[in-house]
N, C-alpha and C positions, 0 to 999 in steps of 0.2 A: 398278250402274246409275248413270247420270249424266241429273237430269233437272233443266231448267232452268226450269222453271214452276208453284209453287205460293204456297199462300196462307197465310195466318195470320190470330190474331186483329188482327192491324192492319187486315185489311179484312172480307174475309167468312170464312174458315177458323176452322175448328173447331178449332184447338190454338194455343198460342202457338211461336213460335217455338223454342226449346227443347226441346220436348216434341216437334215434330214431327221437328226434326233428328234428336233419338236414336231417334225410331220406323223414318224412313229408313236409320238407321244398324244398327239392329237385321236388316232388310231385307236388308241389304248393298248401301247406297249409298255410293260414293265422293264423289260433290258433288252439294248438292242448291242449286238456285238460288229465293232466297225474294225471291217479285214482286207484291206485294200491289197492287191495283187502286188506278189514283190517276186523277186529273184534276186542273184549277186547283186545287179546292177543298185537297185536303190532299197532295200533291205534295211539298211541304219535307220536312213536317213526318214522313209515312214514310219519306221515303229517309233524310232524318237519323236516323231510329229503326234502321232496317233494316241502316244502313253501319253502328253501334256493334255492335249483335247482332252482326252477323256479324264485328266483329274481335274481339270477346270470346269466344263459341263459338270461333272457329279456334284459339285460345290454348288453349281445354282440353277439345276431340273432335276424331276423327277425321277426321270427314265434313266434309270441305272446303265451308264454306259461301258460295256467291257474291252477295252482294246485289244487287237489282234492284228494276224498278219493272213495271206493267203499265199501260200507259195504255188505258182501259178508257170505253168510251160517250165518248168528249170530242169535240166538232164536229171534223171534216175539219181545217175550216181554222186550229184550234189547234192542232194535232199537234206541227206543223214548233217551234215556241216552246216546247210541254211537253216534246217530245225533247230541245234544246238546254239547259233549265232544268235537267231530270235530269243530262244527262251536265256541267252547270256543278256543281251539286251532289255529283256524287263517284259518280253509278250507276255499277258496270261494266256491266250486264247493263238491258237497255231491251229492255222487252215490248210490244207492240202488241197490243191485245185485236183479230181481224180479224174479217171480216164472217159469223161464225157464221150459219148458215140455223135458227138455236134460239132467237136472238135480233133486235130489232132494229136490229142494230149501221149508223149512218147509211150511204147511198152514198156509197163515196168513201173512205171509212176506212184500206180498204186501200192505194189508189195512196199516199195522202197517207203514211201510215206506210212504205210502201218510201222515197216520193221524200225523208222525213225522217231515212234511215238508220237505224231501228232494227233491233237483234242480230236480234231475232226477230219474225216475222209468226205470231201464234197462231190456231190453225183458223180458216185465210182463206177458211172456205167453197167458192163457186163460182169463187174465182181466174181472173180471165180471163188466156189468154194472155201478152197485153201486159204485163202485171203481173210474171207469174211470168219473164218475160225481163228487166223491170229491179229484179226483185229478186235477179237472176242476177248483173244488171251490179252494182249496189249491191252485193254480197254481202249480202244481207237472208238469213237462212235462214226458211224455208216448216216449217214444226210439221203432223207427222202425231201425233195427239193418241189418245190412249185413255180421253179424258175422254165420259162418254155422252152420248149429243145431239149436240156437237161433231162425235165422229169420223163420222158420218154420212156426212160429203164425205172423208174419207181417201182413198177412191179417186182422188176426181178429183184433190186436191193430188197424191197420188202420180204419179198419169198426167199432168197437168201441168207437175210437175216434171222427170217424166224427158222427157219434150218440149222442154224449152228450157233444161236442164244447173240448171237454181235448186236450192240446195242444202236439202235436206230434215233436220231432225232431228227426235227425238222426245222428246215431253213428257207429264206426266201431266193437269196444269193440278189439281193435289193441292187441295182443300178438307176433305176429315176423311180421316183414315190410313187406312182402305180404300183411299182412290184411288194410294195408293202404288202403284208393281209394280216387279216381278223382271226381270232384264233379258230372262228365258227368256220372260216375260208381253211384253215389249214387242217383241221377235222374231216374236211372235205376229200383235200387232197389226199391226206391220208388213207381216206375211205375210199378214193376211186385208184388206189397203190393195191387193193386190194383184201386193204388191213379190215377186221369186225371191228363196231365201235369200241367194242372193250379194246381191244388191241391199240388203236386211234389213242385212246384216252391215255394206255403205258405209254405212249411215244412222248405225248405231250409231257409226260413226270419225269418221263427221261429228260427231256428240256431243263424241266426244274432243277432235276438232281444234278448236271451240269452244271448250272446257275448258280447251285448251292457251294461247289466244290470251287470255282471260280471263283466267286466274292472271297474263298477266303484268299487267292492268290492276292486280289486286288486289295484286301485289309494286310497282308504284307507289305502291299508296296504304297499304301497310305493312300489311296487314289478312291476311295468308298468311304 
């Protein structure tokens, strides 16, 4: 399993960092991306936590750890500034908390976070059209989610997505090690989003091919 969205004690999750990795890894996770919700408020101060962890972990387990951020509830029109801040700080991986229908994540959330370039759009809810075609252009990737509540709208990201080519991956949005799964679990979820298993099966390379495009940020920044 390669999943790019979970949490730690640095924000709201239930394990620390460490602890979660070897639970992932117990699992059989190849890379697990740790993206702890940030806004103005503390922004620095986890990514700088999060880049260390993860070149320290990579140096003695496994499971390829890719650090990130989750930009989570922040007004629309700071995005564009907190996305630039993260990737000046050293993020490879930049999360977009998106317009859950479980929350009340502001109007706007979502365009703002494509037109700001981040990796990933997480359960962007009711995704209008227009969206899911300039996150297509952006290459923004679209999170079909297994997290409860969230995946609600899986359908329709999925249906959305196959409509205008936007690239879909899947995520856990991990908060205590239950929410981990198996990739045979995430084929699942995929498959009840809607998706044929062929379809299921692209989603998951799309994983990969993220994965792929990341390690080499991370061999930049000496931390793989």
């Amino acid at each position: 399993m390669i999943d790019f969205h979970t949490h730690t004690l640095l924000s709201d999750g239930a394990l620390n960092p460490s602890e979660l990795v070897r639970r992932a890894h117990v699992i059989g996770y190849r890379a697990i991306g740790l993206t702890d919700h940030v806004d103005g408020s503390n922004l620095e101060a986890v990514a700088r936590s999060i880049l260390k962890v993860a070149a320290d972990l990579n140096r003695f387990q496994p499971t390829l750890v890719v650090p990130g951020v989750e930009i989570t509830h922040a007004p629309p029109g700071q995005i564009q500034e907190l996305v630039a801040l993260a990737r000046q700080l050293g993020a490879p991986l930049v999360v977009a908390h998106g317009e859950s229908p479980v929350e009340p994540v502001a109007p706007g959330t979502n365009r703002a976070a494509i037109e700001a370039g981040v990796d990933i759009l997480a359960h962007p809810g009711h995704i209008s059209e227009s969206e899911a075609r300039m996150a297509h252009e952006r290459g923004v990737c679209l999170e079909i989610t297994s997290r409860h509540g969230h995946s609600l709208t899986n359908g329709h990201v999925a249906r959305i997505s196959l409509l205008t080519a936007a690239t879909m991956v899947i995520n856990t949005d991990t908060h205590s090690p239950e929410n981990l799964i198996s990739r045979a679990r995430a084929l699942q979820v995929l498959i009840g989003a809607g998706l044929t298993e062929g379809q299921a099966a692209g989603v998951l390379e799309n994983n990969e091919a993220l994965l792929r495009r990341l390690k080499e940020r991370l061999q930049t920044l000496g931390i793989v």
